[in-house]
N, C-alpha and C positions, 0 to 999 in steps of 0.2 A: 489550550495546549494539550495533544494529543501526543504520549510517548509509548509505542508501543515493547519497543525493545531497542537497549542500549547496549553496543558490545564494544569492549574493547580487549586486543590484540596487547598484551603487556610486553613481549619480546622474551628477552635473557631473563631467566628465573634470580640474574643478580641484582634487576632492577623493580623486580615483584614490589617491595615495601616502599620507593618513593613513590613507582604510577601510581600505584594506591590509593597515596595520602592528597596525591594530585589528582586524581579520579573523586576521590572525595569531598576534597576543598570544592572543586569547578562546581558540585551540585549544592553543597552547602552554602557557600560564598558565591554562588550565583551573581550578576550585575550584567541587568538589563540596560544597556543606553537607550534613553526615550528616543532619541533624534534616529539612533539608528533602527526602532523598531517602523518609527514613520517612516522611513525611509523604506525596511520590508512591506508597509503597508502596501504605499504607493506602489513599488516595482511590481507590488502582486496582482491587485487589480489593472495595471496598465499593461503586464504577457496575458489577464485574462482578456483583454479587451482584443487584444493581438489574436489570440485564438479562436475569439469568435467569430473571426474574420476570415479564419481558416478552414475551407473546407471537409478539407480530411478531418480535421478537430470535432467540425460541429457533428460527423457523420458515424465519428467514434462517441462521443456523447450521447447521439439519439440512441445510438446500439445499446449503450449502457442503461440508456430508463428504459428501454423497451424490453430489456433481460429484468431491472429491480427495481423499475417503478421509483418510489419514495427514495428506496434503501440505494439508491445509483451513489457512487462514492465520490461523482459531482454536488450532488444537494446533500452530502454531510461534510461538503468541506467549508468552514467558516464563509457567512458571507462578506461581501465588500463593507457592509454598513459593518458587521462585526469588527472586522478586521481592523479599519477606523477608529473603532472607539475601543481597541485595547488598549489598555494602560501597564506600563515596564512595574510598576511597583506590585502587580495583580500577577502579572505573569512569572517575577521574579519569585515572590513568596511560594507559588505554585512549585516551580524547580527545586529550590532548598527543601520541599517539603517531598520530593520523588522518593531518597530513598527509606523514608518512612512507609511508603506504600509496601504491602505483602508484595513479594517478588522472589522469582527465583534468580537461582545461580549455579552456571555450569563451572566447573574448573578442568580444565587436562592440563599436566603439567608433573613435575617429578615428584615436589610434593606429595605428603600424605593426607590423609583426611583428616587428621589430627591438627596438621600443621597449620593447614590454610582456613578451617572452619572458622576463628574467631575473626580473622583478617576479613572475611568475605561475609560477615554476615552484615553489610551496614544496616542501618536504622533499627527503628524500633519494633516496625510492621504494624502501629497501628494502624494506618490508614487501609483503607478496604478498596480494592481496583473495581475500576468501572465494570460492568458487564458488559461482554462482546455477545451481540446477537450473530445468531447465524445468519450468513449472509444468502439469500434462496432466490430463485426464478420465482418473480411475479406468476402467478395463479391467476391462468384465462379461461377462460368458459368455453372460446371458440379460436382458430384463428385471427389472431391481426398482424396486420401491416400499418407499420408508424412510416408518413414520408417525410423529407425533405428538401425544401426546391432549392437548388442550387445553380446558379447559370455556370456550369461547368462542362469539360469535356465529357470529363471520367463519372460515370457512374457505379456506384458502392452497394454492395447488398451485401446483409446480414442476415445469417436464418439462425436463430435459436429453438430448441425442441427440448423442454424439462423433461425430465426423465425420471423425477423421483429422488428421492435418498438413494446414495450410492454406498452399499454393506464395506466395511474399513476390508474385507476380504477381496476384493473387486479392485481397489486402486491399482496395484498392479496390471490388470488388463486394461485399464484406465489411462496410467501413462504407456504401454505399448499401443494403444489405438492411436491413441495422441502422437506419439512418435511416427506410425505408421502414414496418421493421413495427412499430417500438419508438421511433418520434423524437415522443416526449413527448403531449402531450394530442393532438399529430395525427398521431399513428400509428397503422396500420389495424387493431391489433390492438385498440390503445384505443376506437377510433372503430368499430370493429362488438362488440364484447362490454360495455362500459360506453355510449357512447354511444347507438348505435343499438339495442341490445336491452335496455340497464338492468340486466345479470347480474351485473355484478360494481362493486366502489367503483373497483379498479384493474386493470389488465390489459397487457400487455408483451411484448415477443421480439425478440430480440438473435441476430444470429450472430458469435460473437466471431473476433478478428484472428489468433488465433494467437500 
C-alpha cells in the first residue's frame, strides 16, 4: 500500500471538528472487506490484461522503460502474483497505522495557528516514511532505439534526449518551453506536423521540470 498524499477539502470552517473526528476514525477504524479486495484484485489484473492488448498502451509503456529502465512506474507497480496474495487484515493494520507516520500538514482557513495546531497534529510520528528516489532518465552510452511490432495502421515515435539535472532556477524556462512546443492543440510541434503538414493525428514535446 502506497499513500503518497491524502487531502481533504473540509468545507465551512462550522464543520472543521466533525470531518476531523471522521477523517480520523476512517484511518484509525479502517476495515478492509476481504471479498471486496479480491474483487479489486481480479478487476486489476483483467484492465491489465485489456491493456496489453492495446496498442497505444503497450507503446506508452515501451516509452516509459526506455526513458527509466528498472525505475518505469510500470515495474513498481505491484505485481499480479502480489496483488493476489494480499491479505485485508495486512493491509488494514498498514492504514490504522498511516497517521502515525511523520507527515505534514497544510491548513488555509480563518483560523489561527494556535487554534488548529493540536486539532491537526494526528498521530504520534513514530513511524519513519519510506524514501522517495529520484526518479532520472536511464544512463546510455550511445544512442538506442527500443521497437515494437505492432500490426497496426498508426505508427508511434518517441525520442527522449537527458539532459542532466535541471538548476530549481531553470523551471521557469522549463514550463514556458513546455508550453511553447507541447501546450495542447497550440503547440508548435502540434501546429507544424499535424496541422500545417497533415503528417501525423498527434504530435507533442515537453522539456520536463526536473
Amino acid at each position: 500500500l502506497h499513500l503518497a498524499r491524502e487531502r481533504a477539502d473540509l468545507g465551512l470552517d462550522q464543520s472543521f471538528e466533525p470531518t476531523m473526528a471522521i477523517l480520523v476514525d476512517w484511518f484509525r477504524n479502517a476495515k478492509l472487506d476481504p471479498q471486496e479486495l479480491e474483487k479489486y484484485a481480479t478487476n486489476t489484473v483483467s484492465r491489465r490484461r485489456d491493456q496489453l492488448a492495446d496498442p497505444s498502451f503497450r507503446g506508452f509503456a515501451l516509452a516509459e522503460f526506455a526513458r527509466y529502465g528498472k525505475d518505469s512506474s510500470f515495474l513498481q507497480q505491484p505485481s499480479n502474483s502480489a496483488l493476489k496474495k494480499a491479505r485485508a487484515p495486512d493491509l488494514q493494520k498498514r492504514v490504522r497505522g498511516l497517521l502515525d507516520v511523520r507527515h505534514s500538514v497544510e491548513y488555509y482557513g480563518p483560523r489561527s495557528q494556535d487554534r488548529v495546531t493540536a486539532m491537526l497534529t494526528l498521530g504520534d510520528g513514530s513511524g519513519k516514511p519510506g524514501v522517495r528516489k529520484p526518479k532520472r532518465f536511464r544512463s546510455l552510452k550511445k544512442t538506442t532505439v527500443y521497437a515494437l511490432d505492432a500490426k497496426v495502421a498508426k505508427a508511434s515515435v518517441d525520442f527522449t534526449i537527458p539532459l542532466g539535472d535541471l538548476p530549481d532556477t531553470d523551471r521557469a524556462k522549463s514550463a514556458f518551453i513546455t508550453e511553447y512546443f507541447g501546450g495542447g492543440m497550440a503547440g508548435a510541434v502540434f501546429q507544424e506536423i499535424r496541422e500545417a503538414r497533415g503528417l501525423a493525428y498527434s504530435a507533442w514535446g515537453w522539456l520536463t521540470e526536473g
